[in-house]
C-alpha positions, 0 to 999 in steps of 0.5 A: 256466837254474837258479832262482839264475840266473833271479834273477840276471838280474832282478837285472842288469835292473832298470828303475831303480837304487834301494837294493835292500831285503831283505825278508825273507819277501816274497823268498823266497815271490815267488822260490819261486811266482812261479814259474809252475806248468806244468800236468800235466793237473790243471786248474792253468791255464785259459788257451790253451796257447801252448806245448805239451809231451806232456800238460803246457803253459804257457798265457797265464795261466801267462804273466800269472801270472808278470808278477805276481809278478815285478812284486810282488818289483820292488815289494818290492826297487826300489819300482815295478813294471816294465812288460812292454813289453821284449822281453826282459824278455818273452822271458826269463820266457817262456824261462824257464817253458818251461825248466821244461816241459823239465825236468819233461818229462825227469824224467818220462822218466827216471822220477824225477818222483815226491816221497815224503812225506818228501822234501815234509816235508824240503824245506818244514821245511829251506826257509830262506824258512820259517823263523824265528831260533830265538832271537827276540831274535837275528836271526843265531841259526840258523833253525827252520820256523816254520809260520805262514809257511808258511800265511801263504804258502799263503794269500797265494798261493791267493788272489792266485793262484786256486790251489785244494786241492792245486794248491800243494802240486803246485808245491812238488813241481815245485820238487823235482823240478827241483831234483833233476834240477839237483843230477844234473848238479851233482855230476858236475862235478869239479876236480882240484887242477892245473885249480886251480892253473892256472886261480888262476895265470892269473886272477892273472898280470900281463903286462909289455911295450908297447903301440901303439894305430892309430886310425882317428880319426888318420888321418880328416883325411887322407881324401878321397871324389870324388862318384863314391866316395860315391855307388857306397859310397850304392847299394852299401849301400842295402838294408843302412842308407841305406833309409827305414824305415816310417814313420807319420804321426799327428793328436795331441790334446794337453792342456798341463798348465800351462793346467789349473794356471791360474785357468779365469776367467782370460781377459784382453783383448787391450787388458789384454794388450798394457798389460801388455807395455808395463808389464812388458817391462822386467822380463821381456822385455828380452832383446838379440837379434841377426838374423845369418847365418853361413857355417861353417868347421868344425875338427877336434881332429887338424887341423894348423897347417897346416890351419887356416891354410889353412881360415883363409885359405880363408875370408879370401878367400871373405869378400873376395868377398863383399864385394865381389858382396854374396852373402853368402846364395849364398856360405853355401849353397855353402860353409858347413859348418853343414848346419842352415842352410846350405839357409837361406843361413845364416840364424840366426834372431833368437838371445838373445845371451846364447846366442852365443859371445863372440868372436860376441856382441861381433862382433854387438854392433859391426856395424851392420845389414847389415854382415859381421864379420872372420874369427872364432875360435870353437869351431867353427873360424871364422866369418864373420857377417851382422848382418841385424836387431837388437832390444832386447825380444822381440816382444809375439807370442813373449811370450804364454805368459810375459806371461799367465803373470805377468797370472795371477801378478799376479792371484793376488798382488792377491786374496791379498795377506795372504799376502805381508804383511811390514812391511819398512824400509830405511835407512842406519846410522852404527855406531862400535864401542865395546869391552865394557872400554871405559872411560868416558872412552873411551865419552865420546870416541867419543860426541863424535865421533859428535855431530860427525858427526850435527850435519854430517849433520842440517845436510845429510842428502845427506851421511849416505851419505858419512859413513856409508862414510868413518866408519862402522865397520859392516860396510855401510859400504861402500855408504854404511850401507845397509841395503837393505829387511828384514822387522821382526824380523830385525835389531837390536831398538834398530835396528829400533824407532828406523827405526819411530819416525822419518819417511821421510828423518829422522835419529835422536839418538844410540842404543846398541846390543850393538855400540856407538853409532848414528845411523840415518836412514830411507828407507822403510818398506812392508807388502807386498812389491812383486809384481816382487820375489816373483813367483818365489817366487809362481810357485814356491808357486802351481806346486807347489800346483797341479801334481798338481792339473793334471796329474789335471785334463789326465788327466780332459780327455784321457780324457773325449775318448777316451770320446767318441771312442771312443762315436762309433767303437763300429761303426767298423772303419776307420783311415780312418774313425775318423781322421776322427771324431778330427779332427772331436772335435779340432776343438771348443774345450777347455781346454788343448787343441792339436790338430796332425798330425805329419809323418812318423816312423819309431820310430827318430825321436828327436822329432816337432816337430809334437808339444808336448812331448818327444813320445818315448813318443808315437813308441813308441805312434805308430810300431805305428799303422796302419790296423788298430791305429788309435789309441795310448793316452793319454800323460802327458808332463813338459808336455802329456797327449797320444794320436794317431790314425793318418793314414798310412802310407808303407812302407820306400822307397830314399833319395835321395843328393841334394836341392834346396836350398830354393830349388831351384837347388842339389844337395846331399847329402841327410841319408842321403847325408852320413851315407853320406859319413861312414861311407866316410870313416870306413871308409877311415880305418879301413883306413888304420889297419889299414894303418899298424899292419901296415906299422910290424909289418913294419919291426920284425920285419925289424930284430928279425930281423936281430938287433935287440932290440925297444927298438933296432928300435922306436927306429929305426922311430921307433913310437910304442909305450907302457909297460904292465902289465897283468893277463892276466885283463882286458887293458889299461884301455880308452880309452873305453866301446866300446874293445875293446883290453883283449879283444884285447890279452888274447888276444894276450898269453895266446898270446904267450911272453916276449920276443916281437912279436905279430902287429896285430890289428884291433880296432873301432877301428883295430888293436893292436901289443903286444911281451910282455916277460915274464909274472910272478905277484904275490909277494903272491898265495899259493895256499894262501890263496886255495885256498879261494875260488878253489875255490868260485869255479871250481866254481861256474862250472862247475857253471853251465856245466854246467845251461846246457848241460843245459837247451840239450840239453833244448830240442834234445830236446824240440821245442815244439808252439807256440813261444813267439815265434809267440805274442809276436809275434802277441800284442805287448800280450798281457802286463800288470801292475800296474806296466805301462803298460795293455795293448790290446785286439785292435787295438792300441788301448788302449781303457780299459773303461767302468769306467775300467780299463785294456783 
């Protein structure tokens, strides 16, 4: 791998996408020595050899040292770090520094290692990292060495790096060196004018002709597995995907950050708590839950009229059944297609109605307590329902968290009151528009109308809502003049001083305005806005206030346990004995402390229920625990900070294709067993697929060979083929992300002349007929324009072909003492960075040292 392709490749994988920033000298230098420097015997590295060649190695340091410069230029372009725990990040900067040995190795054996002087000056003061605009007011002027850089380089790098006397130069040298065996290899590659002309004639041509997709997705709905099928497809395939993989089962400590962001002596009464349920249910815990069960009958887009009709009335007559036995439990553990719950009988739970369906909400809505709905269409297919329970608010006991959470808001709104002061009115306005030219008999004229009107309201005041929308020409007249409840300074000055002047329920004298005459009533005034107004607004102020504060605070707690945990197992080399001393700190009170014992996972597992919060980068630590790597390091999630120490183990085990339900008078598929039922589904369709698409070749090979044209012969078949141009360098556009007909179909078509049938071929999906009518070039395309991009395009990809195939001879030449997946592979954690997540110490542990580092 070249140094341009090394660079590419970091650009391909960056951890996240954010705007890349060309920094102009910090670049270059992190791309020239990040490069690791391969020891030649003149003490550059200190570190074990993990890779050996001759008297050259790369060592762990060599290793380390290249993390951290490909970690600082993360830093420059994408603004983070990247972590090293993928693999392949690890691999290739591993590949890469041996790639270096090589090379180095084989210009030593072709005795072109040696740089001249001159050949140093020539590629320091040519060098485009070191050089400056030669015009400072023009950044596009051509660039001159500037040797400030160049110190400031060298002594960047002698000091982050350790390098000393003429350990930098050397590196300068090396670079030389492989950049020399590189331009070898390079200028051998050549390209005559007719490859050229070809390769422009292919990358440009277009293919005319037509197209039949087979997917197996058409032909799921036909296929039928006996039991007997699904179980010999379950044995046949074990080893291969239905095994359990290992999996771990943890003790957790976890701290909820959320309880860090609350006041610590905040600590209600029982008796505080339930008077606050009672005084705030209707505000926050009114929520309409229905208790059902359910039996399922799922439907698929490709399933037929016909079909569904049959599952509808499949259901139908099962429904009649059950009204009439009263087994709706039995029924929906035997027939029900909701694999969630048909174990369950069916049972939903208590679902917010605001989460069902409609067709099902209103369904719950009208059945009384024990009753069975109708049939149901929803988009699942059809449904039946069972209304076990229904409650209007939810239960005291499932309101804890949001209950103590407004009490803490409420608490926090009365101690800082001043905060939410605003004196605010309410009122109701009569607003007749008066015309800036009006003139004064005009003016005269509305006045006595509204003088009419206040003379009717002052003698009634309930009627000044009517008057107010019926005469009113505000734009609130619709709501009887309201002015619902704004803060004073908001509105009208002459509006506002006249509803400050009056009493509650007092009518005004007539006043003028900008938009004309007024009368106003109020209807309150108050200084403070009622905490059931705001207590969002508070909850939102009070949480970005504290949030950084809390998460550092449930970060101090959950280290303060690991250090005491880890003081109390100094001497302890046993999984078993230090998962008892976890369990024992476990068991003493902390704030925001939860400690539970996860069931068990693999790190496949997408959650551990068990665990609060998401719980995925406790799997990815948790999953490497065993009894010799005892414990994970500490992990900030979105909700809770959490570690986990080990329990046990249970290794890589058969599945079973079958389970007791729960109440155990039952067999049904197991998880792995369902899924074994899907996969040979999914391959017999698949088959079929393939089945179709030779069948449909065959009818229209014969008819075109008995002299039918293809149109003739695809009309007669009745095959369902598709009108397509497309170009030959990339196929079709694909029909979704994994759709690989594109690949296929170019193949096929690069191989076919005009006018001709091509054989199917199989694609992962099913399989693909195409008829090539005619390949064609775009008129617009002209060689002798492109001739020069294209050029430079072709040769460049020749000219990488060419390296890659060099340092693949290098490795087959040069065999490795100690390869560098022996290393990887014994040593996991072995690598870290700035930007990592901290690495661990011999046993895995991630133990922070006594000054708080990382291990």
């Amino acid at each position: 791998m070249s140094l341009a392709t090394m660079n590419r490749w970091f650009m391909d994988h960056p951890t996240m996408g954010k705007a890349f920033l060309v920094i102009v000298f910090v670049l270059p230098l992190v791309l020239l020595f990040g490069i690791g420097g391969v020891d030649a015997g003149c003490g550059l590295n200190q570190g074990g050899a993990v890779g050996k060649l001759g008297d050259r190695a790369i060592t762990q340091d060599d290793i380390e040292q290249q993390f951290f410069s490909f970690d600082l230029w993360y830093r420059v372009n994408y603004n983070q770090g990247f972590t090293t725990s993928s693999q392949s990040v690890i691999s290739a900067v591993s590949d890469y520094l041996f790639r270096r040995l090589r090379v180095l190795r084989e210009a030593e054996a072709l005795g072109i290692d040696e740089v001249t002087p001159e050949e140093f000056t020539s590629y320091i003061t040519s060098h485009r990292g070191l050089q400056s605009p030669s015009d400072p007011n023009n950044a596009r002027s051509p660039g001159v060495y500037d040797e400030s850089r160049f110190n400031q380089l060298r002594d960047f790098f002698m000091s982050q790096r350790g390098l000393k006397g003429n350990e930098f130069d050397e590196l300068w040298k090396q670079n030389i060196i492989i950049d020399r065996m590189e331009n070898r290899i390079t200028q051998s590659v050549a390209v005559t004018p007719t490859e050229l002309q070809l390769n422009f004639l292919r990358s440009g041509s277009q293919v005319e002709g037509q197209i039949q997709r087979f997917n197996s997705g058409d032909h799921l709905i036909d296929i039928e597995v006996t039991d007997e099928e699904v179980e010999a497809y379950f044995n046949e395939n074990m080893e291969e995907r239905y095994m359990t993989p290992p999996q771990t089962r943890l003790q957790v400590v976890a701290f909820k950050i959320a309880d860090f962001a609350r006041d610590a002596g905040f600590t209600p009464t029982e008796e505080e708590m339930r008077a606050a349920y009672d005084e705030y249910k209707d505000d926050y815990f009114a929520k309409r839950q229905h208790h059902l069960r359910h039996i399922l009958f799922t439907v698929n887009l490709p399933d037929s009229e016909e079909v569904m009709k049959e599952k509808r009335d499949e259901l139908t007559t099962l429904l009649a059944s059950i009204r009439d036995q009263e087994n709706f439990e039995e029924m929906a553990k035997l027939h029900s297609d909701d694999f969630e719950t048909k174990d369950k009988g069916g049972d939903l739970g208590f679902v917010d109605e605001t989460f069902l369906e409609s067709e099902v909400r209103n369904a719950a809505r009208k059945l009384e307590v024990g009753e069975i709905s109708d049939v149901l269409t929803t988009k699942r297919g059809f449904q039946v329902i069972q209304k076990i329970e229904e409650r209007q608010y939810l239960p005291y006991e499932d309101s804890l968290d949001e209950l103590i959470e407004t009490m803490e808001l409420r608490a926090h709104y009365e101690k800082n009151k001043d905060k939410y002061q605003s004196q605010e009115l309410k009122g109701r306005r009569i607003l007749k528009l008066v015309k800036k030219d009006a003139t004064p008999e005009e003016k005269q004229e509305i006045r006595e109308g509204l003088e009419k009107i206040l003379a009717d309201v002052r003698a009634d005041g309930k009627l000044f809502h009517r008057n107010a929308r019926f005469k009113s020409d505000g734009p609130n007249a619709f709501k009887g003049g309201l002015l619902d409840w704004f803060p004073v300074g908001s509105f009208q000055k002459e509006v506002e001083d006249t509803l400050v002047s009056l009493k509650d329920d007092e009518i005004s004298d007539i006043f003028e305005s900008a938009e004309g005459l007024n009368i106003v009533q109020r209807l309150g005034v108050r200084e403070f806005k009622p905490f059931r107004e705001i207590r969002d607004e508070i909850s939102r102020t009070k949480s970005l206030d504290g949030e950084n504060t809390a998460r550092t605070q449930a970060l101090e707690a959950a280290y303060a346990f690991v250090d005491g945990f880890q003081d109390a197992t100094d001497n302890e080399e046993d999984g078993l004995a230090i998962s008892k001393v976890f369990q024992q700190h476990c068991s003493i009170p902390g704030r925001g402390k939860l400690c539970v014992s996860s069931g068990f996972f693999s790190d496949t597992a997408a959650v551990i229920p068990e665990v609060p919060g998401d719980g995925i980068e406790l799997i990815e630590a948790g999953a490497k625990c065993s009894q010799n790597r005892p414990y994970t390091g500490v992990v900030a999630g979105d909700d809770y900070v959490y570690m986990g120490c080990w329990l046990e183990s249970a290794p890589t085990t058969p599945s079973s294709l079958k389970e007791e339900t729960a109440d155990g008078d039952v067999m049904v598929l197991s998880k792995m067993g369902r899924q074994a039922k899907t996969d040979l589904q999914a391959a017999k369709a698949l088959d079929a697929a393939r089945e179709a698409a030779r069948g449909v070749h065959a009818d229209l090979a014969e008819r075109i060979a008995a002299g039918a044209s293809f149109a003739e012969a695809a009309e007669a078949a009745e095959a369902d083929f598709t009108e397509t141009t497309f170009p030959l360098s990339r196929g079709p556009d694909p029909i979704g992300a994994d759709d690989d007909t594109p690949t296929v179909v170019k193949d096929l078509a690069e191989e076919s002349p005009n006018d001709t049938l091509a054989a199917p071929k199989d694609t992962a999906k099913g399989a693909v007929i195409i008829y090539v009518a005619k390949h064609f070039y775009p008129e617009n395309r002209s060689f002798s324009s492109n001739r020069g991009i294209m050029m430079y395009q072709y040769i460049n990809r020749r000219q990488n072909a060419a390296i890659e195939g060099f340092y693949a001879d290098l490795a087959e030449k040069y065999e490795l003492l100690l390869p560098v997946g022996s290393f990887l592979q014994d040593n996991p954690d072995a690598l870290t960075t700035s930007g990592g997540s901290g690495g661990g110490n011999q046993n895995g542990s991630g133990r922070r040292n006594r000054d708080g580092s990382g291990g």
